[in-house]
Structures are given as C-alpha cells and as structure tokens.
PyMOL Python script that loads the backbone (N, CA, C, O; Angstrom):
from pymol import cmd

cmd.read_pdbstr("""\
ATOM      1  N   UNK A   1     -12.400 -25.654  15.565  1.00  0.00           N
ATOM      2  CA  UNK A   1     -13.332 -24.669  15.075  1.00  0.00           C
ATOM      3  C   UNK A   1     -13.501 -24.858  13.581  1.00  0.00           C
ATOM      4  O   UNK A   1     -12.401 -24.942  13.035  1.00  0.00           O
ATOM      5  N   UNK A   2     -14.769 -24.976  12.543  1.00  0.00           N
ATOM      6  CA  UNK A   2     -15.450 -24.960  11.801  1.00  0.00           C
ATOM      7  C   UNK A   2     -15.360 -23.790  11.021  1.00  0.00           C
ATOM      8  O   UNK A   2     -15.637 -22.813  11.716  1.00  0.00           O
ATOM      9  N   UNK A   3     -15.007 -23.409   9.528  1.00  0.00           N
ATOM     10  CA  UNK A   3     -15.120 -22.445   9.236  1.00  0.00           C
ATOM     11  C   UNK A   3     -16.288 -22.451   7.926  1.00  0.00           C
ATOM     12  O   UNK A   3     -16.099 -23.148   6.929  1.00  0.00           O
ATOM     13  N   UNK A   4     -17.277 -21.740   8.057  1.00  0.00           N
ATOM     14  CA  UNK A   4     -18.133 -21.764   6.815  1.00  0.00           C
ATOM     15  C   UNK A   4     -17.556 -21.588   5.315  1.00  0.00           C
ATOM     16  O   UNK A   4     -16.891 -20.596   5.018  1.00  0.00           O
ATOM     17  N   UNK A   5     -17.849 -22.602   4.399  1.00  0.00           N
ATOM     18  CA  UNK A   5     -16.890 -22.379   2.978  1.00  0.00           C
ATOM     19  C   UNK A   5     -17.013 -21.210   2.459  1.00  0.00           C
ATOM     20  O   UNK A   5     -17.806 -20.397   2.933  1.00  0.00           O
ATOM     21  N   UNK A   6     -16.340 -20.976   1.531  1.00  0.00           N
ATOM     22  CA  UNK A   6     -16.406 -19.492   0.922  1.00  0.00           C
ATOM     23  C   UNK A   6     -16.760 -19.631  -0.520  1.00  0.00           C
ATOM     24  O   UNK A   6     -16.143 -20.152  -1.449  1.00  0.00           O
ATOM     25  N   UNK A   7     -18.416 -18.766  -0.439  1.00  0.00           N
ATOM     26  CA  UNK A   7     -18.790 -18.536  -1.728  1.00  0.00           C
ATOM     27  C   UNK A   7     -18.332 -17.872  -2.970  1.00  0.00           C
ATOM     28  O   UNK A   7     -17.223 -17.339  -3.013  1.00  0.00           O
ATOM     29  N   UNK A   8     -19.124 -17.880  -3.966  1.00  0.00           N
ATOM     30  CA  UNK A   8     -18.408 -16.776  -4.841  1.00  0.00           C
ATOM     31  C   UNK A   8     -18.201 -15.388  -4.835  1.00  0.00           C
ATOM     32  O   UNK A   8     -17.459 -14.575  -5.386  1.00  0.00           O
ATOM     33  N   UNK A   9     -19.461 -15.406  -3.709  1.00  0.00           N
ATOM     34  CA  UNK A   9     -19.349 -13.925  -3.181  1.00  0.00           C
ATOM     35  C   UNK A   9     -17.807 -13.239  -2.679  1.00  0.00           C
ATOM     36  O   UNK A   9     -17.250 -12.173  -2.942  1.00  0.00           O
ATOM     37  N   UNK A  10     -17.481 -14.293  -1.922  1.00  0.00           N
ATOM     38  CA  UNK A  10     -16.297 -13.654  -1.380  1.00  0.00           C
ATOM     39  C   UNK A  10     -14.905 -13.273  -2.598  1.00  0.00           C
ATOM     40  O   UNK A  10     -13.787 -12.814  -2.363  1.00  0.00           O
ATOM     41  N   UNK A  11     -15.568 -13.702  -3.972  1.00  0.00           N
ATOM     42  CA  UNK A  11     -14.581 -13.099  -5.036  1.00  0.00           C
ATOM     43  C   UNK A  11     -14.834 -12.151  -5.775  1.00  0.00           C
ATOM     44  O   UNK A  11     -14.325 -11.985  -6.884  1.00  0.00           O
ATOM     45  N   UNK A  12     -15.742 -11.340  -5.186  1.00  0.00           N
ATOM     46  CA  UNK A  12     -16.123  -9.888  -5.592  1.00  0.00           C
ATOM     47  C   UNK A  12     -15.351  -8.748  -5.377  1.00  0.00           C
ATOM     48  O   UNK A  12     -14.881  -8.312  -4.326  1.00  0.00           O
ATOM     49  N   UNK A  13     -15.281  -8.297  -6.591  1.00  0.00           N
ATOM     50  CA  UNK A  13     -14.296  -7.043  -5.972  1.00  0.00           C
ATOM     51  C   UNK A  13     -15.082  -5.907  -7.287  1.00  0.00           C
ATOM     52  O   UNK A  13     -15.541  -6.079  -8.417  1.00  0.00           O
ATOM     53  N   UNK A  14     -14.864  -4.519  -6.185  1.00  0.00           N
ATOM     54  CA  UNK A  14     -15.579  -3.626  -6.620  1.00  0.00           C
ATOM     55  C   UNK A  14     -14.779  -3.384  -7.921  1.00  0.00           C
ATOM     56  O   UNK A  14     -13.718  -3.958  -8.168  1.00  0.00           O
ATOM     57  N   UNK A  15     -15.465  -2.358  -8.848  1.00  0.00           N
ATOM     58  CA  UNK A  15     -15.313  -2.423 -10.027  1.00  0.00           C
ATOM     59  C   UNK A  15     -13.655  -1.068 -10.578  1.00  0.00           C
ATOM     60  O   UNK A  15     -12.710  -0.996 -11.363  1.00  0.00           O
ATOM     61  N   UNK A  16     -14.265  -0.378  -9.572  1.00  0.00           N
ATOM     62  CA  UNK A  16     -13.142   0.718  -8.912  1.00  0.00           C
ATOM     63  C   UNK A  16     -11.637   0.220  -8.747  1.00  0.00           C
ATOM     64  O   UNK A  16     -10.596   0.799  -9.054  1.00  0.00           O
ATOM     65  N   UNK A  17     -11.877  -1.265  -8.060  1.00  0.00           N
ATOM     66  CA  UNK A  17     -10.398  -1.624  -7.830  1.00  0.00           C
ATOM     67  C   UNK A  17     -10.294  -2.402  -8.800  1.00  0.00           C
ATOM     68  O   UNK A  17      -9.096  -2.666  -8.698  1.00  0.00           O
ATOM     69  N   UNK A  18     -10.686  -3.037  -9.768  1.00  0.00           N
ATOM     70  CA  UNK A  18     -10.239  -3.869 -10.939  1.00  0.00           C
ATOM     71  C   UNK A  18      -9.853  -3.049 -11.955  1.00  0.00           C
ATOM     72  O   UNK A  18      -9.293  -3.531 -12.939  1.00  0.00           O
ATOM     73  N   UNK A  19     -10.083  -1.792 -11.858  1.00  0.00           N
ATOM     74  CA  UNK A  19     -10.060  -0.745 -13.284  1.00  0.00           C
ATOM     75  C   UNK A  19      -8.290  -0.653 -12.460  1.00  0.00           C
ATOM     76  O   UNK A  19      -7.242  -0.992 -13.008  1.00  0.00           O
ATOM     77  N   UNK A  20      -8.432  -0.144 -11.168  1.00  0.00           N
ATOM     78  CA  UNK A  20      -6.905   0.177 -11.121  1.00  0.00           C
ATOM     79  C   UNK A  20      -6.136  -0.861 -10.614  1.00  0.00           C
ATOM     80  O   UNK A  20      -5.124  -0.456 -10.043  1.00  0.00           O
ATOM     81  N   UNK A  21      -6.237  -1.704 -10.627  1.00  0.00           N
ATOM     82  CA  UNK A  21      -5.394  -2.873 -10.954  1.00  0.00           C
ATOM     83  C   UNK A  21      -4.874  -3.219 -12.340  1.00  0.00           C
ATOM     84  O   UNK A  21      -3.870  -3.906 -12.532  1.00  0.00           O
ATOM     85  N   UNK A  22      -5.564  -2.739 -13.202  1.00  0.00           N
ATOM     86  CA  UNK A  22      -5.157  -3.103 -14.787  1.00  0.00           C
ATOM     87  C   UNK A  22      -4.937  -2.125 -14.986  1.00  0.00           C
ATOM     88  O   UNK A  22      -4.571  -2.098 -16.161  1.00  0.00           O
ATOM     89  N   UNK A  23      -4.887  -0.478 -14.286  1.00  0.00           N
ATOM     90  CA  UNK A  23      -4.186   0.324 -15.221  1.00  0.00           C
ATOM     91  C   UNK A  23      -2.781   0.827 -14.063  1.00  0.00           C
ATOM     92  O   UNK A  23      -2.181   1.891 -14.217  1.00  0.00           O
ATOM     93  N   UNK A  24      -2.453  -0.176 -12.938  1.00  0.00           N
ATOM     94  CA  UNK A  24      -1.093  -0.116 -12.776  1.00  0.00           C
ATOM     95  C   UNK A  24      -0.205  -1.613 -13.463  1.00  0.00           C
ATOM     96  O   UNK A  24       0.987  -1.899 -13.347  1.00  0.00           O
ATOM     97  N   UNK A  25      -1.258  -2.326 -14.148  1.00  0.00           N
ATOM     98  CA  UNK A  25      -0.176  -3.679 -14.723  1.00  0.00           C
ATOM     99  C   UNK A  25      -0.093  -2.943 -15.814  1.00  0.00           C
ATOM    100  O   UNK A  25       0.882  -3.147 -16.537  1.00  0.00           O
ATOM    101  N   UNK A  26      -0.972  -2.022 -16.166  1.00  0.00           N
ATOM    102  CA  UNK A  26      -0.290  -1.260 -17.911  1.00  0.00           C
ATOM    103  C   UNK A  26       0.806  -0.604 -17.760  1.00  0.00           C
ATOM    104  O   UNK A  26       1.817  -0.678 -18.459  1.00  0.00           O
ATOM    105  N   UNK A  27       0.567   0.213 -16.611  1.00  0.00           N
ATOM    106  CA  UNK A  27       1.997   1.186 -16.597  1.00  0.00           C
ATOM    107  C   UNK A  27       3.057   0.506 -15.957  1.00  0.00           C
ATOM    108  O   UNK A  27       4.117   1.126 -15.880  1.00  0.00           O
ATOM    109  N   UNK A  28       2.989  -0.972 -15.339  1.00  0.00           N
ATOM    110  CA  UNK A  28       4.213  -1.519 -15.058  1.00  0.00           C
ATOM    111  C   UNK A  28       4.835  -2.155 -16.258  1.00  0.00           C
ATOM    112  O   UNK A  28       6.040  -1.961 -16.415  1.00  0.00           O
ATOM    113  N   UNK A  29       4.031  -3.068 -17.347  1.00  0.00           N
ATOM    114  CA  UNK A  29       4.597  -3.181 -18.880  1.00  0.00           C
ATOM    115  C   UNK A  29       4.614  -1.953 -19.599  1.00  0.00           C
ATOM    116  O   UNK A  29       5.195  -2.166 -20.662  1.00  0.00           O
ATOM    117  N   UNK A  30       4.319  -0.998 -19.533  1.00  0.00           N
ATOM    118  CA  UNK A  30       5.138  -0.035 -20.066  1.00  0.00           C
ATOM    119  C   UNK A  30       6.011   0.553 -19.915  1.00  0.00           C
ATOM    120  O   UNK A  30       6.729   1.039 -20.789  1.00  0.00           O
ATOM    121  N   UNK A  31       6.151   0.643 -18.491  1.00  0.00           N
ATOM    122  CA  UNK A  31       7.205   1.059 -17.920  1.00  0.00           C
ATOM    123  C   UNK A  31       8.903  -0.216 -18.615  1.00  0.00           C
ATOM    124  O   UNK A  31      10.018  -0.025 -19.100  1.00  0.00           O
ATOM    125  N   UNK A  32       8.219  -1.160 -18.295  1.00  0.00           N
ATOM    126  CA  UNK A  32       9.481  -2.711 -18.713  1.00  0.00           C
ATOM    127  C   UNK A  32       9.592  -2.322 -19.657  1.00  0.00           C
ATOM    128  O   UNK A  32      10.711  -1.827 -19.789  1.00  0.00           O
ATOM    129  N   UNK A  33       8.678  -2.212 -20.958  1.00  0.00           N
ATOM    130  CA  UNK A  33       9.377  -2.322 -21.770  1.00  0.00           C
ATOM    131  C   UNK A  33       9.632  -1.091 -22.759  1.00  0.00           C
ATOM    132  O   UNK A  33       9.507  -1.079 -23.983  1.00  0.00           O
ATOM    133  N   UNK A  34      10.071   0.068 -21.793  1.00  0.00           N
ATOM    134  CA  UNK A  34      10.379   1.328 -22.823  1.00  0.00           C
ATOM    135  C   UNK A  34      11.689   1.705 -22.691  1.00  0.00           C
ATOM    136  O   UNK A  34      12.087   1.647 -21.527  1.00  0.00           O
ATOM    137  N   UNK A  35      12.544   2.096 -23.556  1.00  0.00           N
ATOM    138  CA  UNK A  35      13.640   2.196 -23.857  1.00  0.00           C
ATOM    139  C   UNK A  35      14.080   3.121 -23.336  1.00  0.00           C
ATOM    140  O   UNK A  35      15.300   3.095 -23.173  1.00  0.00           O
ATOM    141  N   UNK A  36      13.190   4.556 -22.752  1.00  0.00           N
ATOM    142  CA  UNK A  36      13.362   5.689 -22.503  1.00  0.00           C
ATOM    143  C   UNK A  36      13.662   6.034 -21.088  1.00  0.00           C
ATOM    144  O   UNK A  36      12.673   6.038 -20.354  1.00  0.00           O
ATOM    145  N   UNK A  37      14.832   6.332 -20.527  1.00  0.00           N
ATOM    146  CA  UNK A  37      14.770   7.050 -19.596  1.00  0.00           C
ATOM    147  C   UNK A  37      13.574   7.959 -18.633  1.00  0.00           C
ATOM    148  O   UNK A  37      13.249   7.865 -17.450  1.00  0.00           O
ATOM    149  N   UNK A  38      13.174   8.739 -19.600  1.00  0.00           N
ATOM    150  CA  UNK A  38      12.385   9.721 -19.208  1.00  0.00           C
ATOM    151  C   UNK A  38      10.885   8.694 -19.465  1.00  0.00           C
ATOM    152  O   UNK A  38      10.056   8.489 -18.579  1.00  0.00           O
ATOM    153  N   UNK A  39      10.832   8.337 -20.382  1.00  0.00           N
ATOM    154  CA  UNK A  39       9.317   7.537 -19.980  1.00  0.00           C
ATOM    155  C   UNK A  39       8.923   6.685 -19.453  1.00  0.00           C
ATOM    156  O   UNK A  39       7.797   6.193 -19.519  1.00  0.00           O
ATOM    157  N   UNK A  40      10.464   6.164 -18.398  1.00  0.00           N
ATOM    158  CA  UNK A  40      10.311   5.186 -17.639  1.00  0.00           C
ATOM    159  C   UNK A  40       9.713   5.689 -16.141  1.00  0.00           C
ATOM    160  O   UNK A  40       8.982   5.094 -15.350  1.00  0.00           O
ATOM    161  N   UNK A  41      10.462   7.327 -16.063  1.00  0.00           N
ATOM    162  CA  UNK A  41      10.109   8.056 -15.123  1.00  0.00           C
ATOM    163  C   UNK A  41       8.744   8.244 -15.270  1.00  0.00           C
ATOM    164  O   UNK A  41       7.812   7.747 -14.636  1.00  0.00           O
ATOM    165  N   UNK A  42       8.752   9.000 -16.157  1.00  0.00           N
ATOM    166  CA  UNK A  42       6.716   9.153 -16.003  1.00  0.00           C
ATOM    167  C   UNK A  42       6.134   7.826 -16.131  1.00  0.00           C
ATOM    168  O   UNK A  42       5.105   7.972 -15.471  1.00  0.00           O
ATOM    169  N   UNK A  43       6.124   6.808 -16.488  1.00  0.00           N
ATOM    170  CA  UNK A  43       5.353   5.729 -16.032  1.00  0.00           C
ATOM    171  C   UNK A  43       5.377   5.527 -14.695  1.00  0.00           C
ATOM    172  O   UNK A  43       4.300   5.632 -14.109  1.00  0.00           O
ATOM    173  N   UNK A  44       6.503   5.220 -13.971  1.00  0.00           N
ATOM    174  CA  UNK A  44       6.551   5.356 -12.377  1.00  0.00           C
ATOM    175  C   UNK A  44       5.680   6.552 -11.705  1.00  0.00           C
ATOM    176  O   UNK A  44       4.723   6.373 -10.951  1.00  0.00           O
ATOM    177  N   UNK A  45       6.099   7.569 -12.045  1.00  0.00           N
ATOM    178  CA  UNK A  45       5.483   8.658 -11.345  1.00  0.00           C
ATOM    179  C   UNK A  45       3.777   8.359 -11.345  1.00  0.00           C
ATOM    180  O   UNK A  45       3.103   8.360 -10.315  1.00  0.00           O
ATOM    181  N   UNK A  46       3.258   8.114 -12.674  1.00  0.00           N
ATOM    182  CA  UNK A  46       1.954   7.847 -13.248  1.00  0.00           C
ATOM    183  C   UNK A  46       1.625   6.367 -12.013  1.00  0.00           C
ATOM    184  O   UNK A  46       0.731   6.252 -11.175  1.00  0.00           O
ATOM    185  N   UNK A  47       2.749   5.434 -12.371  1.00  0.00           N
ATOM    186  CA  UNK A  47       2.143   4.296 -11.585  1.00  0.00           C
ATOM    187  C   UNK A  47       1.807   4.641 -10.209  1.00  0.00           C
ATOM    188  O   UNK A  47       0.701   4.226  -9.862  1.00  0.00           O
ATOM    189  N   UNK A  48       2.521   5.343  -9.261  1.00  0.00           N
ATOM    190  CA  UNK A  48       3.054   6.237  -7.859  1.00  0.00           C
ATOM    191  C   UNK A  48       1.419   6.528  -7.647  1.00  0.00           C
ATOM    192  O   UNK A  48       0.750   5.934  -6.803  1.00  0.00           O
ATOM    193  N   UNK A  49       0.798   7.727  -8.721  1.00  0.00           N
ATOM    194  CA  UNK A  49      -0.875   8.443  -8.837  1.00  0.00           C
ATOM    195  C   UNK A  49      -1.725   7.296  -8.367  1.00  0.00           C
ATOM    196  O   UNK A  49      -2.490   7.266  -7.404  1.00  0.00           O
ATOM    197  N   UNK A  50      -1.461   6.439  -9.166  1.00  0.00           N
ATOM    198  CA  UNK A  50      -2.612   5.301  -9.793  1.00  0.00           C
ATOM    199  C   UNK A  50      -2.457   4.560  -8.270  1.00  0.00           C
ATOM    200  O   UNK A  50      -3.540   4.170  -7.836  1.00  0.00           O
ATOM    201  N   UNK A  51      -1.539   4.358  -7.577  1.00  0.00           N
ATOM    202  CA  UNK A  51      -2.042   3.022  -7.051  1.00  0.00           C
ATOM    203  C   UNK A  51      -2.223   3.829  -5.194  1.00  0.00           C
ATOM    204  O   UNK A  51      -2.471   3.175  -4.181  1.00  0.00           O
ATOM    205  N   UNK A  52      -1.989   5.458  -5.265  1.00  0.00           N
ATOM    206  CA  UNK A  52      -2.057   5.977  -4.009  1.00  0.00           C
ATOM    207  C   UNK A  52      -3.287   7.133  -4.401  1.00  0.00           C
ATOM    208  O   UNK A  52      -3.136   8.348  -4.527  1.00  0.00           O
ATOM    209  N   UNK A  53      -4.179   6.564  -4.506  1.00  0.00           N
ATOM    210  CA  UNK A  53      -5.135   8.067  -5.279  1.00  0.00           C
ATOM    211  C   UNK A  53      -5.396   9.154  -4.101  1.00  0.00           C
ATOM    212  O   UNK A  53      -6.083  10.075  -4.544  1.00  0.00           O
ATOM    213  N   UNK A  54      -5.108   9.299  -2.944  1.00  0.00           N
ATOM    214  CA  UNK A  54      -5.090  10.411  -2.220  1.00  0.00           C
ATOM    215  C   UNK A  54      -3.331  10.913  -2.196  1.00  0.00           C
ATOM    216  O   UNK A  54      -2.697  11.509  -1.326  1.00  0.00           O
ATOM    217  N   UNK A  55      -3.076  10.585  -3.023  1.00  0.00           N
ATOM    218  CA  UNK A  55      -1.703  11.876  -3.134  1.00  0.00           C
ATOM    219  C   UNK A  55      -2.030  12.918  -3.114  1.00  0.00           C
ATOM    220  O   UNK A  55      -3.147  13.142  -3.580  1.00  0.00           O
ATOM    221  N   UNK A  56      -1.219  14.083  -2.562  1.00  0.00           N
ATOM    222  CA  UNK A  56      -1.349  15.349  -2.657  1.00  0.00           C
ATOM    223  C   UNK A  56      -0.775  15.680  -3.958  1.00  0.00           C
ATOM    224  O   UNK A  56       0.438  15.562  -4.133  1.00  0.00           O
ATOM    225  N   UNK A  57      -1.769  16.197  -5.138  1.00  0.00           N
ATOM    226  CA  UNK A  57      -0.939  16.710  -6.133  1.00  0.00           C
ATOM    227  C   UNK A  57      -1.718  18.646  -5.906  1.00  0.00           C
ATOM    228  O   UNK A  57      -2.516  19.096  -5.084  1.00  0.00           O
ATOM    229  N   UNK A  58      -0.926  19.338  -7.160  1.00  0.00           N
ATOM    230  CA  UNK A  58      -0.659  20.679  -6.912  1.00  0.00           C
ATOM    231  C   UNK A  58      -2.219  20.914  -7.672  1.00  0.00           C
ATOM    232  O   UNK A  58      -2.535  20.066  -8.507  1.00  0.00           O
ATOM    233  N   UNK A  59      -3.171  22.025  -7.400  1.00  0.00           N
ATOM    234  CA  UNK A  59      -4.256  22.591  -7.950  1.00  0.00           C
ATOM    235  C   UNK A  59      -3.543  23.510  -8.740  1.00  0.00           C
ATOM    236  O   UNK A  59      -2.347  23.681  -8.502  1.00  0.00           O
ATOM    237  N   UNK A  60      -4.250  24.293  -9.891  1.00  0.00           N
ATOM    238  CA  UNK A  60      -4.452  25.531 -10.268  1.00  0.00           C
ATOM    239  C   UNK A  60      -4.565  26.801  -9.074  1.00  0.00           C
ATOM    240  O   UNK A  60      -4.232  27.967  -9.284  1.00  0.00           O
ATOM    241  N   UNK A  61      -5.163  26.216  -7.673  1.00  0.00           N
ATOM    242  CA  UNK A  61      -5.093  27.204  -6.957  1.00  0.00           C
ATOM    243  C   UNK A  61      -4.002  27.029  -6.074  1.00  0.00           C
ATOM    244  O   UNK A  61      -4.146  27.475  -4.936  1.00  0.00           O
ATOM    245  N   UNK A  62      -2.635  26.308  -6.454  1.00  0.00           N
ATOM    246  CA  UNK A  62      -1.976  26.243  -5.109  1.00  0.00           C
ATOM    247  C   UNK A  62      -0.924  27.464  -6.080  1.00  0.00           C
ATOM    248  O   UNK A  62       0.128  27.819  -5.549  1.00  0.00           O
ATOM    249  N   UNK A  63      -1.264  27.988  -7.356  1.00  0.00           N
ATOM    250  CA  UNK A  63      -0.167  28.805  -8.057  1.00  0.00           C
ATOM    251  C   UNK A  63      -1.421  29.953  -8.743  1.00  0.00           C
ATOM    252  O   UNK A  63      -1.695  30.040  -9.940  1.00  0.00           O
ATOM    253  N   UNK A  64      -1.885  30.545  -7.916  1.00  0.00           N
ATOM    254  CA  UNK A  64      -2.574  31.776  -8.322  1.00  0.00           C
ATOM    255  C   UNK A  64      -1.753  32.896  -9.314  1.00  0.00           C
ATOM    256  O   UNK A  64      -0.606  33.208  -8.993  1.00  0.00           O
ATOM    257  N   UNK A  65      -2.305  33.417 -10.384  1.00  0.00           N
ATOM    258  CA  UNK A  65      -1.691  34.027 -11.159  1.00  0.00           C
ATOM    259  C   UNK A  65      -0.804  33.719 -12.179  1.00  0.00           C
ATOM    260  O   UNK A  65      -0.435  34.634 -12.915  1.00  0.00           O
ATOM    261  N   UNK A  66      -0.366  32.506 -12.364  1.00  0.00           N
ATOM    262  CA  UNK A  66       0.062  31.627 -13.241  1.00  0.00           C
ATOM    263  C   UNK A  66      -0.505  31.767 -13.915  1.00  0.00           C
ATOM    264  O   UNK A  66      -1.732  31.705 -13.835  1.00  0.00           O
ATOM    265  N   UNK A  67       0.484  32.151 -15.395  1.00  0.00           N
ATOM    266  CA  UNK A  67       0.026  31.262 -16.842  1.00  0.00           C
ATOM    267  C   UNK A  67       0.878  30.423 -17.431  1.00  0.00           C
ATOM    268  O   UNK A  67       2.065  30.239 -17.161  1.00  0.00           O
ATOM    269  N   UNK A  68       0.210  29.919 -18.255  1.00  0.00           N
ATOM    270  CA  UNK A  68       1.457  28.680 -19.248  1.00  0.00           C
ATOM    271  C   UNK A  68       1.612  29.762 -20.080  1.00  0.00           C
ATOM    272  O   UNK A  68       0.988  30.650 -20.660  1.00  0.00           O
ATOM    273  N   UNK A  69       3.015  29.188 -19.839  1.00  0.00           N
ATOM    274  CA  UNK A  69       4.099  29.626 -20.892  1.00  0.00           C
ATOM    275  C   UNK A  69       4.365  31.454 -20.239  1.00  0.00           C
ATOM    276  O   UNK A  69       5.114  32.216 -20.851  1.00  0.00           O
ATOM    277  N   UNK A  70       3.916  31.716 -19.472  1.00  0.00           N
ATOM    278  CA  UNK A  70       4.060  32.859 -18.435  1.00  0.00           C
ATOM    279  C   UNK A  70       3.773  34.141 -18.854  1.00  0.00           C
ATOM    280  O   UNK A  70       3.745  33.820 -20.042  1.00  0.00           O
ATOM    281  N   UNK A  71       3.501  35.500 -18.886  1.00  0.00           N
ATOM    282  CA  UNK A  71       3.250  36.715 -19.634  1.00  0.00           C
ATOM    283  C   UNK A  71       4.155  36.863 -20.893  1.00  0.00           C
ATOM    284  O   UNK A  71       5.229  36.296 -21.098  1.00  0.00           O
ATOM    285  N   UNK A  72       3.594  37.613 -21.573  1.00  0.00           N
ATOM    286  CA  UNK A  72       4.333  38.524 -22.601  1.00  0.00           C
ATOM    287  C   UNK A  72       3.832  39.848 -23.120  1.00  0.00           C
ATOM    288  O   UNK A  72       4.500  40.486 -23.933  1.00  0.00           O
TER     289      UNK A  72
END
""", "prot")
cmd.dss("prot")
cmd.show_as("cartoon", "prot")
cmd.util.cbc("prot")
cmd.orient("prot")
C-alpha cells in the first residue's frame, strides 16, 4: 500500500496550541530554574492550568458572600 506524501499542510497547527505550548515550556524553565520552594509549586500548579484548560477551578460563585480579607 502507497501512502500519499505529506505536505506542508500537514505541519499546521492551530495558533491556540502553539501559544500553549510555549507558555508550558516557560513555566517548565521557570519552574527548573527557581530556587524557591513555593514558586516551584505555583509554577507546577500554573503548568497543571495551562496544559488541562478544562480543569475545574473555583468561581466567585462557588463562595457566595465572600470578601477578601473577610468583614470588619
């Protein structure tokens, strides 16, 4: 069986997935090379967002009545 060659077409990629492809290789060199405990975590967590964009994260409406920094 014969397979038709592959144009340049077939090295298209939408523009959507090239943006997040380069902004999980940012947060994986940032992640390498930070000294910080804690900003190693939020880069992960950040990378975690970036490369699963239907995560469930929390709304403003999943905490009705909330304020920052809470009453006074």
């Amino acid at each position: 069986m014969r397979t038709q060659p592959r144009t340049i077409a077939a090295l298209d990629v939408p523009t959507a997935v090239v943006e997040q492809q380069l902004a999980a290789d940012v947060l994986r060199r940032a992640r390498a090379a930070t000294h910080s405990p804690s900003d190693a975590l939020a880069y992960s967590l950040d990378l975690y967002l970036v490369t699963h964009p239907d995560a469930p994260v929390s709304t403003d409406a999943d905490y009705p009545g909330w304020t920052a920094g809470g009453t006074r």
